[in-house]
DSSP file (Angstrom, degrees, kcal/mol; ACC not computed):
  #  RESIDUE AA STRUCTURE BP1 BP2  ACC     N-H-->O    O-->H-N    N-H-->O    O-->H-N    TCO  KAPPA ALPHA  PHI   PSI    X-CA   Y-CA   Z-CA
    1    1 A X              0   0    0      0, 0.0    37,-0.1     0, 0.0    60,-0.0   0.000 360.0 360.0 360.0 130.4    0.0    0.0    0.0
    2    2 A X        +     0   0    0     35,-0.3    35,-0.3    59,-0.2    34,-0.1   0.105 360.0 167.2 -30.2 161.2    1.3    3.7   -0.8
    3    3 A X        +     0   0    0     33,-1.9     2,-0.4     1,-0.2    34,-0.2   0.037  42.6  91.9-126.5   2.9    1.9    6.2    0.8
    4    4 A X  E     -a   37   0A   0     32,-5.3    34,-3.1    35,-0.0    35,-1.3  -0.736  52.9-145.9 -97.7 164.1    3.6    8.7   -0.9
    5    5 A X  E     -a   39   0A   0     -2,-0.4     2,-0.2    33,-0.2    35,-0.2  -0.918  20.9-164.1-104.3 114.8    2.1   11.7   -2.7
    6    6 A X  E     -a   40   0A   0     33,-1.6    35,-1.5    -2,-0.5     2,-0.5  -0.779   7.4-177.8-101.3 163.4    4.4   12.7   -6.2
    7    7 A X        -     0   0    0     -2,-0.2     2,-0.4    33,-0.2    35,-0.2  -0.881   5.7-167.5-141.8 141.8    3.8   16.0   -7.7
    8    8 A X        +     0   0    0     33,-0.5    35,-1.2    -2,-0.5     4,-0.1  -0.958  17.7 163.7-130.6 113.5    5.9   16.9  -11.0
    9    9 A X        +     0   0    0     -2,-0.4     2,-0.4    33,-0.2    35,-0.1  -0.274  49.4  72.2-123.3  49.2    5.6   20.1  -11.6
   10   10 A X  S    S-     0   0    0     33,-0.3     2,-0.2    34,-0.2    33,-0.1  -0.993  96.1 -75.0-148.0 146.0    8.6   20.6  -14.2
   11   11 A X  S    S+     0   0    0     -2,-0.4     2,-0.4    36,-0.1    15,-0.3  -0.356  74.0 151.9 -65.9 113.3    9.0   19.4  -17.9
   12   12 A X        -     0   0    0     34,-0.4    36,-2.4    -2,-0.2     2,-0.4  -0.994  47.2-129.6-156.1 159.8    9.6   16.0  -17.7
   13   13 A X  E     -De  24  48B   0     11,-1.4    11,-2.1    -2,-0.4     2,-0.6  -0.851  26.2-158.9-110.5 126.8    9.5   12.1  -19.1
   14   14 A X  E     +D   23   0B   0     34,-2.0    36,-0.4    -2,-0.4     2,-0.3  -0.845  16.1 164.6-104.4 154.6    8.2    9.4  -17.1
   15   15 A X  E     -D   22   0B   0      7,-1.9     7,-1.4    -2,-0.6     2,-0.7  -0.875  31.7-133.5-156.6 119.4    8.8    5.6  -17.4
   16   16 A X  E     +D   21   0B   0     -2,-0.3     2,-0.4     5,-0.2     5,-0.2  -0.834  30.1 164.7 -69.6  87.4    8.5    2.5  -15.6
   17   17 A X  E >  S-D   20   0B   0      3,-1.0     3,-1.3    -2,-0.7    -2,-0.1  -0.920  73.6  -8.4-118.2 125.9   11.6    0.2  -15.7
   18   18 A X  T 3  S-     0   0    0     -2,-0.4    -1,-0.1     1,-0.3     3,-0.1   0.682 127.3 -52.8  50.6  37.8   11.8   -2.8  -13.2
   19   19 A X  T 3  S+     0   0    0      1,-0.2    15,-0.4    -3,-0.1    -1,-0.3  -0.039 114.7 114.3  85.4 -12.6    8.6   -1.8  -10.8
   20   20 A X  E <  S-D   17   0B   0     -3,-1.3    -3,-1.0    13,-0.2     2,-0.5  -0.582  75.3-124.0 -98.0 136.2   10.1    1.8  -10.3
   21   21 A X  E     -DF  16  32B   0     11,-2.4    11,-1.2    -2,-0.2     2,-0.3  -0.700  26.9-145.5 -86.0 121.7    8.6    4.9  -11.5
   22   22 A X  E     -D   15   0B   0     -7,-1.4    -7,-1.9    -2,-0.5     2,-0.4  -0.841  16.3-172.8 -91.0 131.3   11.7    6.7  -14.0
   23   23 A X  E     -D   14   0B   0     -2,-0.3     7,-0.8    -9,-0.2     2,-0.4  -0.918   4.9-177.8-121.0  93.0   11.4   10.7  -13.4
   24   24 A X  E     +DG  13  29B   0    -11,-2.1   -11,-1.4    -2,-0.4     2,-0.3  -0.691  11.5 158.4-104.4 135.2   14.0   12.5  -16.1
   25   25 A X  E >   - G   0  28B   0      3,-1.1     3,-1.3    -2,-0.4   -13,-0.1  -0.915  58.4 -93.5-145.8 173.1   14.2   16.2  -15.9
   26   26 A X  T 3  S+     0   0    0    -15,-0.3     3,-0.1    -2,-0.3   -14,-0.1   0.615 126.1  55.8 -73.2 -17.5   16.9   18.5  -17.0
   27   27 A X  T 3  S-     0   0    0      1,-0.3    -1,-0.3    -3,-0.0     2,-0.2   0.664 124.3 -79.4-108.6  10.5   18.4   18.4  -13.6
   28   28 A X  E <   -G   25   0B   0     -3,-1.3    -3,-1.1     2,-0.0     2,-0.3  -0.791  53.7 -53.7 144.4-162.0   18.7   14.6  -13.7
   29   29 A X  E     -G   24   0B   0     -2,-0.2     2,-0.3    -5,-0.2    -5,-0.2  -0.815  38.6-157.4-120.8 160.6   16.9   11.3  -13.3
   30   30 A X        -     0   0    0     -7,-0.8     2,-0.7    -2,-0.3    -7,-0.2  -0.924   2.8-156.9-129.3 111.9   14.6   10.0  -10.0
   31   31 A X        -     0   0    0     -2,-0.3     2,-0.6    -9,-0.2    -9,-0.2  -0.886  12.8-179.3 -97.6 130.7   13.8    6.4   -9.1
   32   32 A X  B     -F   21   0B   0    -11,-1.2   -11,-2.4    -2,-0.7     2,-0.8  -0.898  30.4-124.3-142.0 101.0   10.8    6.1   -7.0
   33   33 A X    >>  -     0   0    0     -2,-0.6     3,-6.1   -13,-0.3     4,-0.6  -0.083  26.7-142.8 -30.4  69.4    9.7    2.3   -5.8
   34   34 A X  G >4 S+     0   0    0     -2,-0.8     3,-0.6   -15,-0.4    -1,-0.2   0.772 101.1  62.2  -3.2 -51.7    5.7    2.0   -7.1
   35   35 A X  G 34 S+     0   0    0    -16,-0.3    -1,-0.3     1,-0.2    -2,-0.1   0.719  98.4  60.1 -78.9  -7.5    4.6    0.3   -4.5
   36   36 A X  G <4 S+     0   0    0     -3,-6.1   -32,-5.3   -34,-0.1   -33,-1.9   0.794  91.7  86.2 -72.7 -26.3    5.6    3.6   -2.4
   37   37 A X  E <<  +a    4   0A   0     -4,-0.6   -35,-0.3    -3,-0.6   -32,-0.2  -0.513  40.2 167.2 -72.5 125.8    3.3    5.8   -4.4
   38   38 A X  E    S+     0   0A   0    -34,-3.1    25,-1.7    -2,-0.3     2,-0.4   0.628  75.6   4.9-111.2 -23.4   -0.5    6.5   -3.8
   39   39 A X  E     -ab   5  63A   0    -35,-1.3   -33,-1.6    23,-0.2     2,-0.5  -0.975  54.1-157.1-153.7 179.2   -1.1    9.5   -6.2
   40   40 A X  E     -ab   6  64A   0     23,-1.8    25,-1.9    -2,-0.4     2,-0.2  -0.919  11.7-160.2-157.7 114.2    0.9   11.3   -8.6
   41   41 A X  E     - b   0  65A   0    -35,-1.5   -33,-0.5    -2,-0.5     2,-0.3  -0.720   8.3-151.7-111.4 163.7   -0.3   15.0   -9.3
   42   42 A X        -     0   0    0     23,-0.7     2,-0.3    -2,-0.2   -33,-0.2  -0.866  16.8-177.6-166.7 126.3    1.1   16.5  -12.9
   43   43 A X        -     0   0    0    -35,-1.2   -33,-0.3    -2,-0.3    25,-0.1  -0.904  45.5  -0.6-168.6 104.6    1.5   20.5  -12.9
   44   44 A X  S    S-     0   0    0     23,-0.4     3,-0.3    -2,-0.3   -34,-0.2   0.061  84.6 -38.8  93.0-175.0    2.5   22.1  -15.8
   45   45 A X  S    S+     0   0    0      1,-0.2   -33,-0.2   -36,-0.1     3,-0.1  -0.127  98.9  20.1 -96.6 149.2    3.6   21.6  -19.3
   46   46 A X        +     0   0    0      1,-0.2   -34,-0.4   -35,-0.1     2,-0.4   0.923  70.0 147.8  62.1  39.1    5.6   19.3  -21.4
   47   47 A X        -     0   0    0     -3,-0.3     2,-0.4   -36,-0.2   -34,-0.2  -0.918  36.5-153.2-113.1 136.0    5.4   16.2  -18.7
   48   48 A X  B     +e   13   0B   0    -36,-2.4   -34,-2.0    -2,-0.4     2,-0.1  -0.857  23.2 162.1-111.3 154.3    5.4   13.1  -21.0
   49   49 A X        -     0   0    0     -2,-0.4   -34,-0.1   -36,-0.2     5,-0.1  -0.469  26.5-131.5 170.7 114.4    3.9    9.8  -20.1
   50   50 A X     >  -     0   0    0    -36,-0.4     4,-3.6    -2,-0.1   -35,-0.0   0.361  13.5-124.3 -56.1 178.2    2.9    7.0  -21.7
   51   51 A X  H  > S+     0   0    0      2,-0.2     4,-1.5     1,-0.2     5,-0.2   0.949 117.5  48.4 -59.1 -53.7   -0.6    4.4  -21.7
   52   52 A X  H  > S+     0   0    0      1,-0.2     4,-1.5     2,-0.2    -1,-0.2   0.775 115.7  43.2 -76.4 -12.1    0.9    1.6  -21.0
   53   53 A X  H  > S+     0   0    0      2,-0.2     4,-3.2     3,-0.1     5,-0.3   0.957 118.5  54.9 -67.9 -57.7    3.1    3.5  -17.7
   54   54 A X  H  < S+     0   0    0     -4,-3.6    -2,-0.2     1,-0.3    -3,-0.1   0.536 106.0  40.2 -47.0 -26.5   -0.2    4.8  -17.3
   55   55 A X  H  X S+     0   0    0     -4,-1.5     4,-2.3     2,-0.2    -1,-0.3   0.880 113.5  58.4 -82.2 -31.4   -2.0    1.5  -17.0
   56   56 A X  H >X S+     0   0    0     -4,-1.5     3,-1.9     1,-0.2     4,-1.2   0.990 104.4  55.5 -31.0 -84.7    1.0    0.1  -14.8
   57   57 A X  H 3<>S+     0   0    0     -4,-3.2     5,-3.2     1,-0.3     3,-0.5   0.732 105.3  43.9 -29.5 -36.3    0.2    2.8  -12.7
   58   58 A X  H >45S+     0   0    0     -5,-0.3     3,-1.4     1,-0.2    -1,-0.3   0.826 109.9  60.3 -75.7 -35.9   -3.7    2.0  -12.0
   59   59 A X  H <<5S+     0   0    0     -4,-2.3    -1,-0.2    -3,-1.9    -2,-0.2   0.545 105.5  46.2 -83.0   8.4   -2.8   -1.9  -11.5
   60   60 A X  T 3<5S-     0   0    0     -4,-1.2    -1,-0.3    -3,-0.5    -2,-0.1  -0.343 123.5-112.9-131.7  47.0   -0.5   -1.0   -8.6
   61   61 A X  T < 5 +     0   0    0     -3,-1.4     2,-0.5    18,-0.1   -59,-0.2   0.776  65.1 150.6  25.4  52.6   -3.4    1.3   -7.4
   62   62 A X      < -     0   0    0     -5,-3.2   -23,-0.2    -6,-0.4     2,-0.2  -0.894  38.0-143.9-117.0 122.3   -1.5    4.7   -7.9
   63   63 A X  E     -b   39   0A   0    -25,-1.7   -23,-1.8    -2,-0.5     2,-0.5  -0.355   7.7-152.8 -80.1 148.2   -4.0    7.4   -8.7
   64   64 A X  E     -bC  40  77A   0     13,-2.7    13,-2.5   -25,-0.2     2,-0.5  -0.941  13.0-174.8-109.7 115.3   -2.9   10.4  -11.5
   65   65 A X  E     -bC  41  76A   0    -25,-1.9   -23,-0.7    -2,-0.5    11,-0.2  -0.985  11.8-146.1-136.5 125.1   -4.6   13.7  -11.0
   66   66 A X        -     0   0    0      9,-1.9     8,-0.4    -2,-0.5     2,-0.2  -0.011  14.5-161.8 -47.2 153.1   -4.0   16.6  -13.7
   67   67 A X        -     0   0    0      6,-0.2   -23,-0.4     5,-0.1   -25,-0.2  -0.708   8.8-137.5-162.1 147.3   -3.9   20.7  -12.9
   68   68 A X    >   -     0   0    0     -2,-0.2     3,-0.6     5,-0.2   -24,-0.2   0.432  45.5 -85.5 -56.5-166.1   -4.2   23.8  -14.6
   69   69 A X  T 3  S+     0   0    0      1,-0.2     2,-6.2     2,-0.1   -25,-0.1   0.943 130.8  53.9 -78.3 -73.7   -2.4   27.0  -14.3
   70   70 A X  T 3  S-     0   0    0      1,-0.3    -1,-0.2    -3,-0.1     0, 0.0   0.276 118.5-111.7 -62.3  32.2   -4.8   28.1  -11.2
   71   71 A X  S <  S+     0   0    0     -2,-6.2    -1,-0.3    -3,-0.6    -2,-0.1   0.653  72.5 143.3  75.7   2.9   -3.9   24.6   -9.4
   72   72 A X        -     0   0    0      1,-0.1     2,-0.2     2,-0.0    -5,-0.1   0.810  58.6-102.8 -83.7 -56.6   -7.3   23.4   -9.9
   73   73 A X        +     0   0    0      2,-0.0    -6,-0.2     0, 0.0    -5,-0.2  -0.078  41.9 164.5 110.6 130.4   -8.1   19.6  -10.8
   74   74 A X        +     0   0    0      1,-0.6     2,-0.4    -8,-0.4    -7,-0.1   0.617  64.5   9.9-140.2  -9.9   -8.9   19.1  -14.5
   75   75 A X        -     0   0    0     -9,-0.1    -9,-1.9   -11,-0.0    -1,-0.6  -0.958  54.4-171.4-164.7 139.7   -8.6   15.1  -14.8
   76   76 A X  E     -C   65   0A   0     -2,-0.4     2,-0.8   -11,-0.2   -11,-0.2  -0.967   6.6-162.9-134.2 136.9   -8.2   12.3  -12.6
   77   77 A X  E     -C   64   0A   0    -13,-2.5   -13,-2.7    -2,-0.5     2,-0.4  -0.917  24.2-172.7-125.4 118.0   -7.5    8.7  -13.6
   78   78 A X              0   0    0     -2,-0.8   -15,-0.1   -15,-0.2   -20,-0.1  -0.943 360.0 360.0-113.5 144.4   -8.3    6.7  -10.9
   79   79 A X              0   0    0     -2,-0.4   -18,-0.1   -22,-0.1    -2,-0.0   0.337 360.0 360.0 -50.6 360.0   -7.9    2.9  -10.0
């Protein structure tokens, strides 16, 4: 079960290699254990991420929730 909360708020690629969530940004790359995660919020522009991370993500019950510029909620993909 989860328990961290991720926010990426920075132009970046995500990927899933070997149960671990891959976080590449211009100041370098982030491993983060799935099974530590419970939501993943996504802030701002130019964050890439595939379906098939995405569906990974739902089958290890981590929820993805979208925001505008005013911080607001605009999509939520839940498990």
């Amino acid at each position: 079960m989860g328990f961290r909360t991720l926010e990426i708020s920075q132009a970046s690629e995500i990927h899933i290699k070997n149960g671990q969530l891959e976080v590449t940004s211009k100041e370098g790359t982030v491993l983060i254990p799935i099974e530590d995660l419970n939501q993943i919020t996504v802030h701002g522009s130019n964050i890439r991420l595939s379906t098939m991370d995405l569906s990974i993500l739902v089958q290890n019950k981590v929820s993805l929730m979208t925001l505008d510029q005013k911080y607001l909620p605009t999509a939520i993909v839940l498990p």
